[in-house]
N, C-alpha and C positions, 0 to 999 in steps of 0.2 A: 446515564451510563458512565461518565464521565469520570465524576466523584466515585463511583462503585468502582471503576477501575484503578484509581491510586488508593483505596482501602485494600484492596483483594491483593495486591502484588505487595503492598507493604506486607500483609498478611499470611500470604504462602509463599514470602520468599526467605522465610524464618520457620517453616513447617517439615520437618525430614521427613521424606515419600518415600519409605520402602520398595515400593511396585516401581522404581526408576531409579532402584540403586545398580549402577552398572549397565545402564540399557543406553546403546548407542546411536539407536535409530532416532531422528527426528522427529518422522513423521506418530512417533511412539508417542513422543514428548508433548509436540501438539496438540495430541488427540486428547493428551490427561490433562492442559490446560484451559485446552477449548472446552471441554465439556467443566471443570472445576468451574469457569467464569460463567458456564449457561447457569450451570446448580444455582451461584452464589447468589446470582440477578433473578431465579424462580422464587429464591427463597423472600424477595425483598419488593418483586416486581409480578405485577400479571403481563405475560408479552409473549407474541404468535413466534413459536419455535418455527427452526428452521435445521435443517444442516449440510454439509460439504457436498453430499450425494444430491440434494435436490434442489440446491441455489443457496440465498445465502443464511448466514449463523444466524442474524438477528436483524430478519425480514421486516418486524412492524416499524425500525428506525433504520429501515435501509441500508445493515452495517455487518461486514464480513470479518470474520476475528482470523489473524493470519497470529503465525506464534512461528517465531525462529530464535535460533541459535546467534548472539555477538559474532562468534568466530566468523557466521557468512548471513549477513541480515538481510534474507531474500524468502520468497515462498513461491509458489504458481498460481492462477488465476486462470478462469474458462477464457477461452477467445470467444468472443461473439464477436464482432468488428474492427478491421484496420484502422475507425476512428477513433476506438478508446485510445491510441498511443496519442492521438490529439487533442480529444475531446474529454480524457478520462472514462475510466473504468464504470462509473453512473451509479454508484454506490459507495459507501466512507470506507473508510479499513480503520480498524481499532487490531495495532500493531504490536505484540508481545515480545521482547528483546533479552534474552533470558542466558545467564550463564550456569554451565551446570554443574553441579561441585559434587563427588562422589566422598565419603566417610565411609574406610572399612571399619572403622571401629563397632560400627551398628547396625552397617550395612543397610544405609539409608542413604538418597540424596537431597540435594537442596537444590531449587531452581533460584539465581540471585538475579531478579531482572532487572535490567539496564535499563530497561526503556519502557514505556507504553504509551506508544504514538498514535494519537488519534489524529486520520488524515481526513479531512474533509473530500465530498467527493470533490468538489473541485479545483483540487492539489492533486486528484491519483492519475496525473497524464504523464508522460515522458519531460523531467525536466532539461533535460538538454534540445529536444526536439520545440517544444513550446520556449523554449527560449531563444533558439533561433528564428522560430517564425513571429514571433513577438519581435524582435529586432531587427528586421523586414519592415511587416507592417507597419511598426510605428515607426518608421523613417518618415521626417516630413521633407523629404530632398529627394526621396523616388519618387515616380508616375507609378500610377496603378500598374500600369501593364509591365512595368517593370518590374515592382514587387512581385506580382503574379509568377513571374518567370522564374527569381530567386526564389523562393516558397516551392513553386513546381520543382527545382532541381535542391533543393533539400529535400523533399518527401522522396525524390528518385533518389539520392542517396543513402536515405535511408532505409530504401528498400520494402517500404510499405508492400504487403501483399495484394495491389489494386490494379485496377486495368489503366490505359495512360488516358483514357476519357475521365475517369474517375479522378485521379491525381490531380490534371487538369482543372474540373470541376472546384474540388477540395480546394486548391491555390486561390484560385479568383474569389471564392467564396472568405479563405482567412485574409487575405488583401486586408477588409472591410469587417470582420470579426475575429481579431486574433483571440487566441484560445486563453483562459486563464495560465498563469505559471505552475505547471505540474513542481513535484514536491519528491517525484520517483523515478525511479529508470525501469523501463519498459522494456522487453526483451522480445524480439521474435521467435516464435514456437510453434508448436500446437497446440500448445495451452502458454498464456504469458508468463512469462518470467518477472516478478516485481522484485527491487531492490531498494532496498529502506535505508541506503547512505546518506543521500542527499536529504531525506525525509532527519534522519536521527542528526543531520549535523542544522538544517533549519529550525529546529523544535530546539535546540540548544540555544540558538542566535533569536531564537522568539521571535525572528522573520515576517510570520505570517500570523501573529496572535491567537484565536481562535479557533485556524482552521487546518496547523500542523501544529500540536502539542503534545508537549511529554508529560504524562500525568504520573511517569513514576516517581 
């Protein structure tokens, strides 16, 4: 998927698309490159479809295609659990960064994309959250039950939607297993709010090699 994805954005980001010339809505934009990337990858690949409505884009490799706009490089995401902000979302995101350039001459647009970030799942966690409790844990100058406490009153600041047995729990538990370094900012919602800054400026420093890359 990889390789198909720095082909496909070389390739339609030189393609003038009529059907989004002058269309302002987002989730418009999305939808004609989300579905452009499933075509491109049926055309090349046999693999078990999936889409927004029923879980994720590209269910047989685990992988959700999120496509936003430079100006604000974020999308939403289902909530199932207050521990994806720690644990990661448990799925990769193959990340579209797209600028959009209208021509009245023809009245066509061009998507020029900036980016396409494939984040491993285990980068899509909260990086400022997992970089505090990383810096906890791996203190070798705290006691456990020290740690514990600091880890407890970062997840209480950050306001995890959990009960305080559970919080509690979660602390003692990262002490002794700190979470990998997320690669995103996690948002509290209803549904989560993912922000692909920290992601787009990592993949540029090559950071994390394989498992936050820009393949455009």
């Amino acid at each position: 998927m990889k390789s198909e994805a720095t082909v496909f954005v070389r390739e339609l980001s030189v393609q003038p698309i009529a059907e989004l010339y002058n269309v302002s809505d987002g989730k418009a934009v999305g939808t004609y490159v989300e579905h452009a990337f499933k075509n491109w990858l049926a055309l090349r690949y046999s693999y078990e479809h999936g889409n927004s409505a029923n879980g994720l884009d590209l269910p047989s490799i685990n992988t959700d295609i999120k496509v936003t706009s430079i100006a604000r490089p974020q999308s939403s995401s289902p909530f199932k659990s207050a521990w994806q902000e720690i644990g990661g979302m448990g799925y990769n995101l193959m990340v579209f960064v797209y600028e959009k350039k209208n021509n009245p001459r023809n009245h066509t647009s061009i998507l020029d994309f900036r980016n396409a970030i494939f984040i491993d799942r285990s980068r899509t966690a909260d990086y400022r959250l997992t970089k505090n409790i990383r810096e906890v844990a791996l203190d070798e100058e705290m006691s456990d039950e020290v740690k514990a406490d600091e880890i407890e009153a970062i997840l209480m600041n950050k306001q995890l939607p959990v009960d305080d047995a559970t919080r509690r729990n979660w602390a003692e538990q990262l002490v002794h297993e700190p979470p990998e370094q997320g690669a995103i900012t996690v948002s509290n919602a209803l549904q989560w709010r993912l922000a692909y800054n920290w992601a787009i400026e990592l993949a540029a420093k090559r950071t994390y090699r394989d498992t936050v890359v820009d393949l455009a």
